[in-house]
Every structure is written in structure tokens, then in C-alpha cells.
N, C-alpha and C positions, 0 to 999 in steps of 0.2 A: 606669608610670602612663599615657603614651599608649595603650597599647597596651588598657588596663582602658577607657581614654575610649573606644576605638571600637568594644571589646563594648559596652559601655554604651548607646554610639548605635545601633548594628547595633538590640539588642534594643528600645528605646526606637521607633525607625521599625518594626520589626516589631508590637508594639504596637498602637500608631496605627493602621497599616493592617486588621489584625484589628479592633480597635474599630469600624473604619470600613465595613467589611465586614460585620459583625454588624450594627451600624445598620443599612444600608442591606439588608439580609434581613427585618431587625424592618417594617422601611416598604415590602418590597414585599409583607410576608405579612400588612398590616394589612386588616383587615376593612372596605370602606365599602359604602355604599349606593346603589347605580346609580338615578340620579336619575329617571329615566323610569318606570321600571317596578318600584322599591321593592326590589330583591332584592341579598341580601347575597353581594358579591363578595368575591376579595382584592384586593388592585390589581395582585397578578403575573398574577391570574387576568384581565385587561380585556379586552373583545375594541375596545374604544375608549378614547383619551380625545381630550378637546377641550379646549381653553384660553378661557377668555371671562372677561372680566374680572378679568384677572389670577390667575386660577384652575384650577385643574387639572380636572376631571371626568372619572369613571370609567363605562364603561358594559359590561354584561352582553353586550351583542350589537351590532350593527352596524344594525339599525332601530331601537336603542335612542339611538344617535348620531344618526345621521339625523333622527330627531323633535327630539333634542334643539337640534341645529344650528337646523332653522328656527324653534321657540319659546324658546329659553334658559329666557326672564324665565315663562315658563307653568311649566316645572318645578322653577323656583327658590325659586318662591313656594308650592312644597308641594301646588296643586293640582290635580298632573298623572296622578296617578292611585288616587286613589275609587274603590274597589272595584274596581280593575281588577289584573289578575292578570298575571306575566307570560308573553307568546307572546300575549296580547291585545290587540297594540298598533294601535295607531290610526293604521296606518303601512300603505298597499299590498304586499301580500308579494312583486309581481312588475314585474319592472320591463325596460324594453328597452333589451339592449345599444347604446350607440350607434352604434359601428364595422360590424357585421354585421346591428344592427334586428333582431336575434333578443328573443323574450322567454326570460328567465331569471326563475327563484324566484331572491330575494335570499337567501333560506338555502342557497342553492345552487350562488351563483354562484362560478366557478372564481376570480375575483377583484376585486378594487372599487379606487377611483382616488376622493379627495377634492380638487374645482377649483372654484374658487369657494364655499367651504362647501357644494357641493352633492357627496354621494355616488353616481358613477355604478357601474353593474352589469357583469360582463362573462362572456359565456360560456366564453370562454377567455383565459387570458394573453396570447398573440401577437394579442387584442384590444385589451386594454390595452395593452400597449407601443406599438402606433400610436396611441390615443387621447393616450397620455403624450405625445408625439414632436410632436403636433398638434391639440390641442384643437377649437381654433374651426372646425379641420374638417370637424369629424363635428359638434359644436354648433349648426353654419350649414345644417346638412341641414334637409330637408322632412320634418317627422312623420310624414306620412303617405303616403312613400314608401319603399319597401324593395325590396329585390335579392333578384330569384330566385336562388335559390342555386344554380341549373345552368346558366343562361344570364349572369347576373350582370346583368341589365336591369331598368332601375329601371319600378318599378309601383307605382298608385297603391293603398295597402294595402288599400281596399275592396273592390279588385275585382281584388285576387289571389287565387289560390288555394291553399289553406293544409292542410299536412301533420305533424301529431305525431311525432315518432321521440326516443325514450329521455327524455320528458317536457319537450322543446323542439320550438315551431313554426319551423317553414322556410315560406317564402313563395316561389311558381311564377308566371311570368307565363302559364302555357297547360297546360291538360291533359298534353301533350304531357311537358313541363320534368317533371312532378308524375309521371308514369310511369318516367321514364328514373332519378328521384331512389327511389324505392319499391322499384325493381331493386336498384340499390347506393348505398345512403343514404351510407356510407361513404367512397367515391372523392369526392362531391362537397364532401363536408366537411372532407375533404383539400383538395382543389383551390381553395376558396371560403376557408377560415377559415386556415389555415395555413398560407397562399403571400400575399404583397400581392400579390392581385389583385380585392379588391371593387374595384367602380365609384366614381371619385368623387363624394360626394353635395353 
């Protein structure tokens, strides 16, 4: 008779967890509607969610969070988007790392870091991992100052000079810097992005 009770149990927690398991497949392959931009996701599918008001939210994309974060109560209330489509969002598509002052497309970027409700950009990961490490470090910088990426000297961004390579700008402070970078764009993007050695900003 024990011996029947603890097939009995055995099968009974076998059961349960199946059950449990089932549920919790049924809720992540439910269908909801990303609030920002109307389009039917699953929620295993999110590329976000955010918690506001005791609530979960699902979102399509990551400028879809980001809008959502700074209005909530604008797309709560249903009239966040009227005729609009989405990849139409009403959100900057480019944004500048803070670590490096590089601009990156936010669909682009190698990876993002949520501080303070606010999503920042990164062109690469060992970007983000100092931003994690040290926040108000790179936050307490000057906007409108950026590191030539061959010398590492800070300039003021108006009156740097500025080069394209694989659909990101790099900032020079002299002809000079801007030549040596256009030779081997690549040694300096080793030496500047994947070693700590930017300049303190």
C-alpha cells in the first residue's frame, strides 16, 4: 500500500508540473497588442516589457518601450497612435552612445542598458559594460564634447571633424587624426573601443 502511495505521489507531482508547464506556454504564446504602435505580438515574441502601475506591458521593439516609458498614460489612453503604422514612430531613430559619443541607429545598436527609465544606445558591448560599471560617469559628460578616436582628446563636437566608416561617425580633432583613421579605420577601433582607454569625460 506505501509503496502504491508514492507511485501515486510520484505521478500526481508529475501532473502538476506538466500542467504547470502547459500553462505557462499557453501565457507566453498569448497574443497581446503592443501598446505604442497597435501590432499583434506574442509575449514570448517582446522585444520589451515595462511594469507601470502594477502592470506588465508588451512591446514589438525597443523604440516602442522607450516612447512608452516617457508617456505611459498617452498610450494607455488609446491615443497613441491614429493612423500610424508601425516603424513610424515618433521616436529618434539615432541616438549617441554615451561611453564612446559615437552615433548609432537604435535598430542597430550592438546593445542598450535601461537607468533611470531612460534607454541608453551602445555601439558595442564592452561600451555598455563600463556605462553598467559607472553610470553618472559618462551621464556627467559634456554633450557637446567627444574623443577623437586616434588621439583620444576631447573636442568640442562643432568643430570636429567627422568621418563615416561601416554607417557610424568617428570624430577627429585635426586633419591629421582623420587621415591616420581612413588608413586603418580598424586598429583605431581596436585601440579606442575595446581597451579602457577613452578619456575621462
Amino acid at each position: 500500500m506505501t509503496k502504491q502511495l508514492k507511485t501515486l505521489s510520484v505521478l500526481v507531482a508529475f501532473l502538476f508540473v506538466f500542467v504547470l508547464f502547459a500553462a505557462n506556454q499557453l501565457q507566453a504564446d498569448e497574443t497581446i497588442k503592443c501598446p505604442v504602435s497597435g501590432k499583434e505580438i506574442k509575449k514570448s515574441d517582446a522585444k520589451g516589457t515595462y511594469e507601470y502601475d502594477g502592470k506588465t506591458y508588451y512591446f514589438c521593439c525597443e523604440n516602442c518601450k522607450e516612447a512608452f516609458v516617457k508617456e505611459p498614460e498617452k498610450y494607455i489612453s488609446g491615443k497613441s497612435h491614429e493612423g500610424h503604422k508601425h516603424g513610424e514612430h515618433m521616436v529618434e531613430d539615432t541616438a549617441v552612445d554615451p561611453v564612446c559619443r559615437m552615433k548609432v541607429k537604435k535598430t542597430d545598436a550592438a546593445a542598450t542598458y535601461e537607468y533611470n527609465n531612460k534607454i541608453y544606445y551602445f555601439c558595442m558591448e564592452e561600451c555598455k559594460e563600463k556605462f553598467v560599471k559607472n553610470p553618472e560617469k559618462y551621464l556627467m559628460a559634456d554633450e557637446e564634447m567627444v574623443a577623437c578616436i586616434v588621439t583620444g582628446e576631447k573636442v568640442k563636437k562643432s568643430e570636429a571633424l567627422t568621418y563615416k566608416y561601416k554607417e557610424k561617425t568617428y570624430y577627429f580633432c585635426c586633419a591629421g587624426c582623420k587621415d591616420k583613421f581612413i588608413k586603418d579605420p580598424e586598429k583605431y577601433i581596436e585601440k579606442f573601443c575595446k581597451k579602457d582607454v577613452w578619456p575621462v569625460f
